[in-house]
SERO-4910 file (N, C-alpha, C, O; in steps of 0.05 Angstrom, whole numbers):
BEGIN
 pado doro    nc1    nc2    nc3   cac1   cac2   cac3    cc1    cc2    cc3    oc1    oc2    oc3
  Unk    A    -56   -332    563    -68   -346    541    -67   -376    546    -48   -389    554
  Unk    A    -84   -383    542    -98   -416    553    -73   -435    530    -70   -430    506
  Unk    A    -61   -451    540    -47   -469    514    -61   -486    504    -74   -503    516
  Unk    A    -60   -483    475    -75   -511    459    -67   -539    454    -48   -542    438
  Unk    A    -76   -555    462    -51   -579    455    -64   -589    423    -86   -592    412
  Unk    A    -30   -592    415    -38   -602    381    -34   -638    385    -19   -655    394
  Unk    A    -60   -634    369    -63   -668    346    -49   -669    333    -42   -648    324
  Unk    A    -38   -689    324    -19   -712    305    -43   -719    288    -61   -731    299
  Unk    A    -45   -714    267    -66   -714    242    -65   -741    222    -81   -754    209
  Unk    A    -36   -740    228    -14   -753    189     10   -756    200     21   -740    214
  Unk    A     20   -785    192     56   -785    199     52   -808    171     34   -820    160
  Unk    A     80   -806    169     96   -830    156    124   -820    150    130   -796    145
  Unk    A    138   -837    150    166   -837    143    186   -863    132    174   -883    126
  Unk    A    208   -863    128    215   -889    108    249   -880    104    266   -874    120
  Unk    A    249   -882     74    276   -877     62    269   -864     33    248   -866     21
  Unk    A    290   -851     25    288   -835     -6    314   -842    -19    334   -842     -5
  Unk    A    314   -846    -40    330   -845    -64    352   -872    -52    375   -865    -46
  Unk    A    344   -897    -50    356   -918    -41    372   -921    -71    358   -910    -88
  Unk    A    386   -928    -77    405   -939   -101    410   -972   -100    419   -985    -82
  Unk    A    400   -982   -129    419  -1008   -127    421  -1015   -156    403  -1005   -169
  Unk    A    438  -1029   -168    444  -1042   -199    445  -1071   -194    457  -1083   -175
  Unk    A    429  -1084   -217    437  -1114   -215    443  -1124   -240    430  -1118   -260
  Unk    A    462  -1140   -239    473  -1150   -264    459  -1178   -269    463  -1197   -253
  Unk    A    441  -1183   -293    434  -1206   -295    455  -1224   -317    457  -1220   -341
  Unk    A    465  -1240   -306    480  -1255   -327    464  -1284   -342    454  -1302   -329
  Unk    A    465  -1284   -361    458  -1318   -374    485  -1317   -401    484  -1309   -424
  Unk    A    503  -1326   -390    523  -1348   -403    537  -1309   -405    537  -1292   -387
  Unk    A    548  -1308   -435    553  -1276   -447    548  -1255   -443    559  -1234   -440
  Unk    A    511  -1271   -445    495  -1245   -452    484  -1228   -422    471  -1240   -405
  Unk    A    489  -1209   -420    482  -1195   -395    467  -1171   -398    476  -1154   -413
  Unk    A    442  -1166   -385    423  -1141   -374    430  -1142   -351    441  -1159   -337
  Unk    A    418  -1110   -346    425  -1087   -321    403  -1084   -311    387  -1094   -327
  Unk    A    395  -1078   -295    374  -1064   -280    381  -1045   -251    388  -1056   -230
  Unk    A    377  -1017   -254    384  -1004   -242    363   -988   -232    351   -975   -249
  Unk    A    358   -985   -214    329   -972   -194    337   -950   -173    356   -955   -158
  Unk    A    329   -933   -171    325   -911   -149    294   -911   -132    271   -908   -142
  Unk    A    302   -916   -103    273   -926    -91    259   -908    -77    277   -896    -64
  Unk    A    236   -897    -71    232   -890    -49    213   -897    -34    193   -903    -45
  Unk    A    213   -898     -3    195   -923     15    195   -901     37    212   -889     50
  Unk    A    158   -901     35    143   -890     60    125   -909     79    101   -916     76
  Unk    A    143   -916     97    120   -925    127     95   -909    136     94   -884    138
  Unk    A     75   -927    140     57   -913    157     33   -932    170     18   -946    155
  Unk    A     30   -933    198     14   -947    214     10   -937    237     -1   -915    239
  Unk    A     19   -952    261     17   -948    289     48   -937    298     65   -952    307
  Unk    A     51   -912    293     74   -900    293     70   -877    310     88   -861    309
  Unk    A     47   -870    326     42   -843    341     60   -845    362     72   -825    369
  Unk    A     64   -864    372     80   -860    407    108   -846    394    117   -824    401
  Unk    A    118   -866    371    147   -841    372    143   -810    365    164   -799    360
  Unk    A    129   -801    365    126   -775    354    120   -760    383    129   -738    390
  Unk    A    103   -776    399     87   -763    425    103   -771    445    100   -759    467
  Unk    A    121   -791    444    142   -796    471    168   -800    456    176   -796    433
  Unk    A    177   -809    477    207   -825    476    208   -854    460    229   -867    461
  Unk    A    195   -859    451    175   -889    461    182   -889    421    168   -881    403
  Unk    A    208   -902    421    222   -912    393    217   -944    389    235   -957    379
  Unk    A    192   -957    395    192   -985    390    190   -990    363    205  -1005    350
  Unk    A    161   -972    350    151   -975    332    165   -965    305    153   -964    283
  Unk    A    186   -960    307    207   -947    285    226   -965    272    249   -970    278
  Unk    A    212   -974    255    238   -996    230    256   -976    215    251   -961    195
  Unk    A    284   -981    233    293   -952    221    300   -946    194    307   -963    178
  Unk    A    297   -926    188    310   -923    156    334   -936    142    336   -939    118
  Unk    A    349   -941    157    368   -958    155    364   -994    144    379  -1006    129
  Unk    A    339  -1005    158    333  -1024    153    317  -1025    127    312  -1042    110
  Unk    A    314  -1008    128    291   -997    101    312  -1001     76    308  -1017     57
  Unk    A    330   -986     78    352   -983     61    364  -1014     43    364  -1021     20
  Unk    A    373  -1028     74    384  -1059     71    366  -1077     63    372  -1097     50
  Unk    A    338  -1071     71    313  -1093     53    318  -1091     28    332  -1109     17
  Unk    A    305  -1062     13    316  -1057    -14    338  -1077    -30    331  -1091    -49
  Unk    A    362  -1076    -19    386  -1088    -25    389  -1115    -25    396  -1127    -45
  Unk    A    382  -1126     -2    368  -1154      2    352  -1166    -11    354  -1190    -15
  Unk    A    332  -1151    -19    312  -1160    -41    317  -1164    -72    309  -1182    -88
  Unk    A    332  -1142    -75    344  -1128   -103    355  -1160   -103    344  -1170   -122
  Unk    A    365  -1172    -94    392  -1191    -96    374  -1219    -97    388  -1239   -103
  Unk    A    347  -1223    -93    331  -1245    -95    313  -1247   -120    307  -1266   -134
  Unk    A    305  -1218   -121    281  -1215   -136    282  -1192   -153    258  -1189   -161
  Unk    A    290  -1182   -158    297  -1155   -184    303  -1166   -206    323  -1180   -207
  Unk    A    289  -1164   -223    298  -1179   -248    296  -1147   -274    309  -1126   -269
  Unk    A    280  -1150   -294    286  -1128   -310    255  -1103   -301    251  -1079   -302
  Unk    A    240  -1128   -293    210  -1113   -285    213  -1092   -257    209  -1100   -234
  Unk    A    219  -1071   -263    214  -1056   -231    185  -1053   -218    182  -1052   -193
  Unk    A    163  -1053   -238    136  -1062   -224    129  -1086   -207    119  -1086   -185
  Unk    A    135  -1105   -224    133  -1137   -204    159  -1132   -172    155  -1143   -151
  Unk    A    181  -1116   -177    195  -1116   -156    175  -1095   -136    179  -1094   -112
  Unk    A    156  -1078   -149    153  -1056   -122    129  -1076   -112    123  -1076    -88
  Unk    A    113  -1092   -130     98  -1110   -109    106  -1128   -100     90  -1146    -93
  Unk    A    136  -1133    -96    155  -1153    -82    158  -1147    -53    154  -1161    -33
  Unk    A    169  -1110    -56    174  -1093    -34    143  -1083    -24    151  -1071     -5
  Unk    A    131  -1082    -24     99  -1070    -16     90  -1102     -4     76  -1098     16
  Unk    A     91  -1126     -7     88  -1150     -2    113  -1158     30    106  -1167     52
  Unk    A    126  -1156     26    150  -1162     43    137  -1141     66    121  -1151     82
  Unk    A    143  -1115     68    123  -1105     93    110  -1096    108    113  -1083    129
  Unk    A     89  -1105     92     64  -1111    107     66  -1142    126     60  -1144    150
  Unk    A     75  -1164    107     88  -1191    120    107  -1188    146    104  -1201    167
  Unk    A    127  -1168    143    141  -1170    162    138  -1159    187    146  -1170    207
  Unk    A    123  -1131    188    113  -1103    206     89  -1111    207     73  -1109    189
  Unk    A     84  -1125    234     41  -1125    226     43  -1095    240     23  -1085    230
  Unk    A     50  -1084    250     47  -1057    271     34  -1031    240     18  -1012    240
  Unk    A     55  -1048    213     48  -1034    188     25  -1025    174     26  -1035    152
  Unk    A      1  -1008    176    -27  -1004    156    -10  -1000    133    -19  -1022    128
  Unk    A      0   -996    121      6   -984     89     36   -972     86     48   -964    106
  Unk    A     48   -972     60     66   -958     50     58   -946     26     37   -950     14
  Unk    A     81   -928     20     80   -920    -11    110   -927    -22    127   -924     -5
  Unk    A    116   -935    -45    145   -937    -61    136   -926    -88    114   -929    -99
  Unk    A    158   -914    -95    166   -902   -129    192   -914   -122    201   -920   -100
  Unk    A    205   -916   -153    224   -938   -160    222   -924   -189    206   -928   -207
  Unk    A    250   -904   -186    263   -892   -211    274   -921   -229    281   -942   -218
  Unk    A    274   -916   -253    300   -936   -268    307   -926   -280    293   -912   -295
  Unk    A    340   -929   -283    363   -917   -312    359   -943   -324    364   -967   -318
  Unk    A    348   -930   -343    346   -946   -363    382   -958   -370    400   -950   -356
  Unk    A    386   -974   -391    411   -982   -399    406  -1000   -419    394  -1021   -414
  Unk    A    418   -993   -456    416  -1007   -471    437  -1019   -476    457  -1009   -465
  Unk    A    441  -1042   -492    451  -1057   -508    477  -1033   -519    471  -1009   -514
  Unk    A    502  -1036   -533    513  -1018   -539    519  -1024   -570    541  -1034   -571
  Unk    A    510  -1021   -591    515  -1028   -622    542  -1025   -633    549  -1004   -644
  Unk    A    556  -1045   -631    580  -1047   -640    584  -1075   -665    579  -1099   -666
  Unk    A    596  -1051   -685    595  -1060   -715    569  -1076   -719    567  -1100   -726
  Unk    A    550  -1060   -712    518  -1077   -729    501  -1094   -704    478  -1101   -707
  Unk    A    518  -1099   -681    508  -1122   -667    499  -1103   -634    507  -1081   -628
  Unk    A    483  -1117   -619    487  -1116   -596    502  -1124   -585    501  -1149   -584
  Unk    A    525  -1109   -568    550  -1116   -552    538  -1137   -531    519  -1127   -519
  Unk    A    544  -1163   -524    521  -1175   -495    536  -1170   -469    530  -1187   -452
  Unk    A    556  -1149   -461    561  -1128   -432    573  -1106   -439    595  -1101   -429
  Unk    A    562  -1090   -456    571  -1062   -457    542  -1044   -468    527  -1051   -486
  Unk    A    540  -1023   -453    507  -1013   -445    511   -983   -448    531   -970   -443
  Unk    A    488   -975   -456    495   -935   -453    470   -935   -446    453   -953   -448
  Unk    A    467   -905   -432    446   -903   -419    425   -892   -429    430   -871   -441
  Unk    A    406   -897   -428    377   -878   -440    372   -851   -430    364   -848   -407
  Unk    A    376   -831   -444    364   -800   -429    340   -780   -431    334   -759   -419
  Unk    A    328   -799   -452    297   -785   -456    277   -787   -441    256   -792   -454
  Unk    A    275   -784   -416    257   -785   -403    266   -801   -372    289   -801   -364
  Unk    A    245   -814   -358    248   -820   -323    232   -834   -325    210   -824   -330
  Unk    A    233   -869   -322    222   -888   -322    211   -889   -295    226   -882   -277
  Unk    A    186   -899   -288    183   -904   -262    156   -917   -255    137   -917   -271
  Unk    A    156   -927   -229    133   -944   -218    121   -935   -195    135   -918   -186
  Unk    A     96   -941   -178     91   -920   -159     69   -946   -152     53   -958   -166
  Unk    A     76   -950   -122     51   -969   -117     48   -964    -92     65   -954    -76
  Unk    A     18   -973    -87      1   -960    -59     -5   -993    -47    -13  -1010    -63
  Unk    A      0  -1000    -17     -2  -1021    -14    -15  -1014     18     -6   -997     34
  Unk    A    -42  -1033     24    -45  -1035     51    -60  -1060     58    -64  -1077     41
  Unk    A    -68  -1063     81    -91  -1080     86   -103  -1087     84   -109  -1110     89
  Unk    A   -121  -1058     73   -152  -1070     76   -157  -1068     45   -181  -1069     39
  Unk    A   -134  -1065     20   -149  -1057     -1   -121  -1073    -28    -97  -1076    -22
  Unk    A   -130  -1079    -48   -115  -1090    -66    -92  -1065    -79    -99  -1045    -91
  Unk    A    -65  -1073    -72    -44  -1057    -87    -54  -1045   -108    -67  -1058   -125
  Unk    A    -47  -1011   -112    -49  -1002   -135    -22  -1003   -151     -7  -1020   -141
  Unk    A    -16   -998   -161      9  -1006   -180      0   -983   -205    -23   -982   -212
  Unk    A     21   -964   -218     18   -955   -232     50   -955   -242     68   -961   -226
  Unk    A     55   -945   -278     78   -945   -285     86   -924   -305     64   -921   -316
  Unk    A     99   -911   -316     97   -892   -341    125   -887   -341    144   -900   -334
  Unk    A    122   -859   -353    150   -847   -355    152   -814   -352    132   -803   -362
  Unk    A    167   -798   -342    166   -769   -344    189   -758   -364    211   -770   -368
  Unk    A    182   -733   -377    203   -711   -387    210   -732   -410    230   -746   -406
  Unk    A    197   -734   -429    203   -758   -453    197   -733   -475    174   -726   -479
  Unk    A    222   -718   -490    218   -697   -501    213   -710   -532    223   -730   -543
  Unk    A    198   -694   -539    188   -699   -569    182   -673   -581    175   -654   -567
  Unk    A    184   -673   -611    192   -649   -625    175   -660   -656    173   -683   -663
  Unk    A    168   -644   -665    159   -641   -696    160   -608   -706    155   -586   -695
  Unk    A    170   -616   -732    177   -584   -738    152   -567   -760    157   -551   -779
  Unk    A    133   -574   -752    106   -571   -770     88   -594   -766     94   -612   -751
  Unk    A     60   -594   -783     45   -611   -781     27   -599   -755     14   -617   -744
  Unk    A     24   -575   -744     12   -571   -720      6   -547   -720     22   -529   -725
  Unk    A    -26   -543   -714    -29   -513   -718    -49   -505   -690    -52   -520   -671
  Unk    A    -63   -472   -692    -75   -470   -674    -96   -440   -673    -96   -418   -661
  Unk    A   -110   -451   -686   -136   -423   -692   -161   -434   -675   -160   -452   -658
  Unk    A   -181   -420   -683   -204   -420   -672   -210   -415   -639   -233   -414   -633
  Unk    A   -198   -413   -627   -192   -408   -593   -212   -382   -583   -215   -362   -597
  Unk    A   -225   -385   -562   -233   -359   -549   -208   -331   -544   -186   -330   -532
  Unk    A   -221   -315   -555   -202   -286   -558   -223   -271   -542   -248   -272   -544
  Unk    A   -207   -258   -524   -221   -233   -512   -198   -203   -510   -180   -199   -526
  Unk    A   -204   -189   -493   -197   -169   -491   -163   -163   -485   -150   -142   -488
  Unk    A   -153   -194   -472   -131   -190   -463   -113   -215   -473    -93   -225   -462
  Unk    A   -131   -227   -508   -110   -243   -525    -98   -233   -534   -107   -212   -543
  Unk    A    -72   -237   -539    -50   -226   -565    -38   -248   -575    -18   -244   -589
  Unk    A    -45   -278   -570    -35   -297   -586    -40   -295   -614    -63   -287   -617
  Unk    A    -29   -298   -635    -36   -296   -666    -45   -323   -669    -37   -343   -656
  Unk    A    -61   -324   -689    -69   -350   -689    -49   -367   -714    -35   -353   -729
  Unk    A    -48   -398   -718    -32   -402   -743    -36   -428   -740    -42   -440   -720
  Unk    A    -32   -438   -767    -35   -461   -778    -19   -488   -788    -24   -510   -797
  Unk    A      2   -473   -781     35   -483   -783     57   -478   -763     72   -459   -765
  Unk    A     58   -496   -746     84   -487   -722    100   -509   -711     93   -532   -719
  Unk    A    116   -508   -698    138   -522   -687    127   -538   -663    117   -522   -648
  Unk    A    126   -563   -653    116   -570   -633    132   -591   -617    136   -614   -623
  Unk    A    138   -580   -598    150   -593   -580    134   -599   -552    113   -588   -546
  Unk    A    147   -617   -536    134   -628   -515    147   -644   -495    161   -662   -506
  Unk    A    149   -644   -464    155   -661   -453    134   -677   -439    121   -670   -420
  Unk    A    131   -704   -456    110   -722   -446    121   -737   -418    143   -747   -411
  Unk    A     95   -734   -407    101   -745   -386     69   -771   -384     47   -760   -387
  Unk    A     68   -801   -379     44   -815   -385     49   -830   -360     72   -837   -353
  Unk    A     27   -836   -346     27   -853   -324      6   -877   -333     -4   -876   -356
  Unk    A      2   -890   -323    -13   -922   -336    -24   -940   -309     -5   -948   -294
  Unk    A    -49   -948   -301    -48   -970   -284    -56   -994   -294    -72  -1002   -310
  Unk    A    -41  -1002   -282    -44  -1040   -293    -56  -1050   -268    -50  -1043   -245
  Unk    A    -82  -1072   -278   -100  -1087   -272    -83  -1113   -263    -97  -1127   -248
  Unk    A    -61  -1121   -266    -38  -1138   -258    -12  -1136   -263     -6  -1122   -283
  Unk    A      7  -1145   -252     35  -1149   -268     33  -1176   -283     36  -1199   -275
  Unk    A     25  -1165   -312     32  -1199   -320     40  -1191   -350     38  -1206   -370
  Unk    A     50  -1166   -349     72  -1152   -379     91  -1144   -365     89  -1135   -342
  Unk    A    112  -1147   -379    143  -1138   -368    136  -1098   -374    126  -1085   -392
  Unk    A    146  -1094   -351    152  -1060   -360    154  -1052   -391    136  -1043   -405
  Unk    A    185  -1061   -400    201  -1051   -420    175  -1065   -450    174  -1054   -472
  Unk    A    162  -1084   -443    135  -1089   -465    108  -1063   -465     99  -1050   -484
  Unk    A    103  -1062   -446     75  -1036   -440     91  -1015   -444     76   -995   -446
  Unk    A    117  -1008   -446    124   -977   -451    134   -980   -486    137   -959   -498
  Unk    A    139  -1000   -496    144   -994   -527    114   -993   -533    111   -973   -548
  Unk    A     96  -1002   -531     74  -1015   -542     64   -974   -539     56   -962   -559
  Unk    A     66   -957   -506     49   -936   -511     73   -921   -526     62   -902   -537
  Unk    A     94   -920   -530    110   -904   -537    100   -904   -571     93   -883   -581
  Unk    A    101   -931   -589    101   -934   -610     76   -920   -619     72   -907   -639
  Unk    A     58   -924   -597     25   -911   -611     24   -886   -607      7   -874   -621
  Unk    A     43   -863   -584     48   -844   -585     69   -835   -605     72   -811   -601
  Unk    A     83   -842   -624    107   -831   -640     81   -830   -657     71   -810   -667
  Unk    A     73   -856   -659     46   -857   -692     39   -834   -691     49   -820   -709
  Unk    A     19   -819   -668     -2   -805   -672     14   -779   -674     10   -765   -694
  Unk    A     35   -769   -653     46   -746   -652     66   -737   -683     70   -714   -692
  Unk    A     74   -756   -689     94   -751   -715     71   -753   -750     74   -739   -769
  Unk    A     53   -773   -747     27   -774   -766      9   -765   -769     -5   -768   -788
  Unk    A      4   -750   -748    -23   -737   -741    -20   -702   -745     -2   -689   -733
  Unk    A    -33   -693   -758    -44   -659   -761    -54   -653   -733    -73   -665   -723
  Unk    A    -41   -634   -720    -43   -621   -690    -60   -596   -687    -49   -574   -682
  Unk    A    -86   -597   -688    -99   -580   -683    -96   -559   -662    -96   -535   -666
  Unk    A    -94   -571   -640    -84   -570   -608    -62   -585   -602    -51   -602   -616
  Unk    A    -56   -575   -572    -44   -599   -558    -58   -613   -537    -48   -632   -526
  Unk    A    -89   -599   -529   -113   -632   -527   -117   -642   -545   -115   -667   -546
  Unk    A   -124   -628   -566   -137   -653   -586   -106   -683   -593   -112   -706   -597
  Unk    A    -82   -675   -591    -64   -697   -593    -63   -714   -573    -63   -738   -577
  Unk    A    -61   -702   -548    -59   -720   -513    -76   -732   -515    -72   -754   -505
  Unk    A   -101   -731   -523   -128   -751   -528   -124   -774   -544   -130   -797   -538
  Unk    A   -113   -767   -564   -115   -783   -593    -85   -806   -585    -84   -829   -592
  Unk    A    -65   -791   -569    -46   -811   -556    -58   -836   -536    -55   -860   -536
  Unk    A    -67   -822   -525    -81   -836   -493    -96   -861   -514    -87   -884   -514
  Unk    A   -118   -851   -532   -136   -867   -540   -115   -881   -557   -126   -902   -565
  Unk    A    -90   -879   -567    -81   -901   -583    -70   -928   -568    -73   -952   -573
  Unk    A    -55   -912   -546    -43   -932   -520    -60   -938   -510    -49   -949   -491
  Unk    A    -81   -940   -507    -99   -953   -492   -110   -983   -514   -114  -1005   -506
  Unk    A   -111   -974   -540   -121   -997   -558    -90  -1013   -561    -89  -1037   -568
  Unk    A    -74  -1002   -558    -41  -1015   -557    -34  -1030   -534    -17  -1048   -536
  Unk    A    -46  -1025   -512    -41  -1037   -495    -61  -1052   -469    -70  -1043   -448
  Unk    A    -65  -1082   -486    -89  -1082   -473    -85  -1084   -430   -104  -1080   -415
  Unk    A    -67  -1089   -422    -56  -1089   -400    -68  -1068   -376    -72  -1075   -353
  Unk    A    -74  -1040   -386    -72  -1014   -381   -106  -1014   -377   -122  -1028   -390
  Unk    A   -110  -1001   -362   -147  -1005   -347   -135   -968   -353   -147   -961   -373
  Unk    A   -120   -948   -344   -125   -917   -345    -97   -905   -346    -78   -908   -331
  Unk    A   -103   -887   -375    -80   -871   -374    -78   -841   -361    -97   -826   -359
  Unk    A    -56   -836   -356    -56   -796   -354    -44   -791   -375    -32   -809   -386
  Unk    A    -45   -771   -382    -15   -756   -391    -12   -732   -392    -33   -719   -393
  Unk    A     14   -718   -393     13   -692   -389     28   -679   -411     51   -688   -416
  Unk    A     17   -658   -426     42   -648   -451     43   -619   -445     25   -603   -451
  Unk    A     71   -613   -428     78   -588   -425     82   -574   -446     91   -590   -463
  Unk    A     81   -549   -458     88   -541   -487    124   -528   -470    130   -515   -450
  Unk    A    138   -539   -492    169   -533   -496    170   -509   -514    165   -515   -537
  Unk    A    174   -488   -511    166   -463   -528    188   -458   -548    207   -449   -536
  Unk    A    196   -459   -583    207   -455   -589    197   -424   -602    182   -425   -622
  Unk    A    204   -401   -592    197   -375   -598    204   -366   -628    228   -361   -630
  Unk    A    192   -362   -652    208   -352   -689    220   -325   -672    210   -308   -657
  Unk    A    242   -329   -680    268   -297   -674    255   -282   -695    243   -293   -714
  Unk    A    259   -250   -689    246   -232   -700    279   -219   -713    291   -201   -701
  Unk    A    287   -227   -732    307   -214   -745    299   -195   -766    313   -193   -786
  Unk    A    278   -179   -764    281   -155   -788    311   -135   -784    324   -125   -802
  Unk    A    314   -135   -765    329   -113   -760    358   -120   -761    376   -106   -752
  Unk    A    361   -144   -774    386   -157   -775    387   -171   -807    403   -187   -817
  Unk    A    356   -156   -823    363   -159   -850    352   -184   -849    371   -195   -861
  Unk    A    340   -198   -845    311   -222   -853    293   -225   -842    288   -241   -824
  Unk    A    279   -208   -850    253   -206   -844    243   -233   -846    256   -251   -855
  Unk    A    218   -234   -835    196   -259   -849    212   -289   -836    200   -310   -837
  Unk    A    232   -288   -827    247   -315   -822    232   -338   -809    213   -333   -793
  Unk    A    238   -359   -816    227   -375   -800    244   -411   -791    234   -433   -786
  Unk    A    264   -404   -791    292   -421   -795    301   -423   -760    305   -443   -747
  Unk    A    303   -396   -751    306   -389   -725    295   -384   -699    283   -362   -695
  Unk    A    297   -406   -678    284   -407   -661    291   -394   -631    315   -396   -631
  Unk    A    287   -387   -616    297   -385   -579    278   -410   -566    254   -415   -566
  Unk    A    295   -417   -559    281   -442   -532    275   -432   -518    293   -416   -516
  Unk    A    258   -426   -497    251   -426   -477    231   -436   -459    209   -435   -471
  Unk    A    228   -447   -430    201   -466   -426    189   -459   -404    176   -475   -391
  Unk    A    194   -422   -394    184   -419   -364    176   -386   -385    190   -371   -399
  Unk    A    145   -386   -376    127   -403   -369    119   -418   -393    124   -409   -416
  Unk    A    105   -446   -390    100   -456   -408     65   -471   -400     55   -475   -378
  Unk    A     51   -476   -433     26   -477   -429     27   -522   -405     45   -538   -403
  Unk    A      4   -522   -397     10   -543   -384    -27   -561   -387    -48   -555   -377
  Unk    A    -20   -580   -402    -43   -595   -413    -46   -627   -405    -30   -644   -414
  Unk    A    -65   -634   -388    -67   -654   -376    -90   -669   -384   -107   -654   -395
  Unk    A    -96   -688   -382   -120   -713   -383   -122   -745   -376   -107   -761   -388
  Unk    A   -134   -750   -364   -138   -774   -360   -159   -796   -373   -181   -790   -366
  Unk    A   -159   -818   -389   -165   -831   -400   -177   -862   -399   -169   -877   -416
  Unk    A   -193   -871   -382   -197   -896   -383   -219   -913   -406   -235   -900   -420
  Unk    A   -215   -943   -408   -234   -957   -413   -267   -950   -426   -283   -969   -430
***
């Protein structure tokens, strides 16, 4: 059998889940900023794959110590303006470099309310969700930059219903007019610049998402992901296109006749595998 020699199609490589915290001090009062990074190389990198021939390899290691290095110049509370800090730095430093990719987790960290006030160095951490940034950087084309949040659970216990749907031969959903609705939102956002702080463009879509999801009669869960998108979008003029995604969190009504209450509707089972999965994207 004749041997085939294989092509190299796609490479890149980098570092994952880099860690760093920075303490901003002014006088008392002190913020945190804490980021999880991740950084993909990719250019003129074929020889190490096809030889011995390790020139072209900024090792992961260095990858690592930039991060840290940078964190310590330029990290302030914005992790967006920092990933076009790191996406800027190199391409500058690697011309051998066509492009990277970085995401840049943040733990969040608030203020800690003690007797009425904000404590100014004692912080608890935020758990509703996964803050994050994601930017595409190369040569020949202007940084994309995008920012949102994932797994941001939200709950209403009524106000949401769900009739009229195509039924065929193999529906057994009941239809109803009144139900429990939960959700893990997940919203991504691109910004046309960095010139809003993060922690500003995520209250601004968060606030127009509590409005619509907690005020609003839920026909569906498109008809709400729409009516969110379109609120954050008039909330935030920053934002050129949203996504978002609303997994349904399934709270199941327990069937207790047989335990003497019938009809209940007090009692729920959680469960979220499988769950329905509703997406859309939104621009301008």
């Amino acid at each position: 059998m004749k041997h085939q020699q294989s092509k190299l199609t796609a490479n890149r490589y980098g570092k994952h889940k880099v860690r760093v915290l920075k303490v901003l001090r002014e006088g008392q009062d002190h913020q945190v900023c804490e980021i999880e990074a991740d950084i993909l190389l990719e250019g003129d990198l074929e020889a190490s794959y096809l030889s011995s021939d390790n020139s072209s390899i900024v090792p992961t290691d260095t990858v690592k110590n930039t991060v840290h290095f940078l964190a310590h110049d330029h990290l302030e509370t914005g992790r967006t303006a920092f990933a076009a800090v790191l996406g800027r730095h190199f391409l500058e430093k690697y011309p051998h470099l066509s492009g990277l990719s970085v995401e840049l987790r943040e733990q969040v960290w608030n203020p800690m309310p003690v007797n009425g006030k904000a404590h100014p160095h004692a912080f608890l951490a935020e758990r509703n969700g996964q803050r994050f940034t994601t930017g595409r950087f190369t040569r020949d084309s202007p940084a994309k930059l995008t920012a949102g949040l994932r797994d941001h659970l939200l709950m209403k216990t009524t106000g949401s219903g769900f009739v009229g749907y195509h039924e065929c031969d193999l529906t057994t959903l009941p239809p109803t007019t009144d139900r429990l609705f939960a959700t893990k939102m997940a919203c991504e956002w691109t910004l046309a610049e960095v010139r809003v702080p993060d922690a500003e463009t995520e209250k601004k879509v968060l606030e127009a998402a509590y409005e619509i999801f907690a005020s609003t009669y839920s026909p569906s869960v498109q008809r709400t992901l729409f009516q969110i998108g379109e609120a954050a979008l008039q909330a935030a003029s920053e934002i050129e296109e949203i996504s978002l995604r609303l997994p349904n969190v399934h709270y199941l009504n327990l069937d207790l006749s047989r335990l003497g209450r019938p009809d209940q509707r007090q009692v729920f089972l959680p469960t979220d595998e499988p769950h329905g999965q509703i997406e859309a994207t939104l621009t301008r």
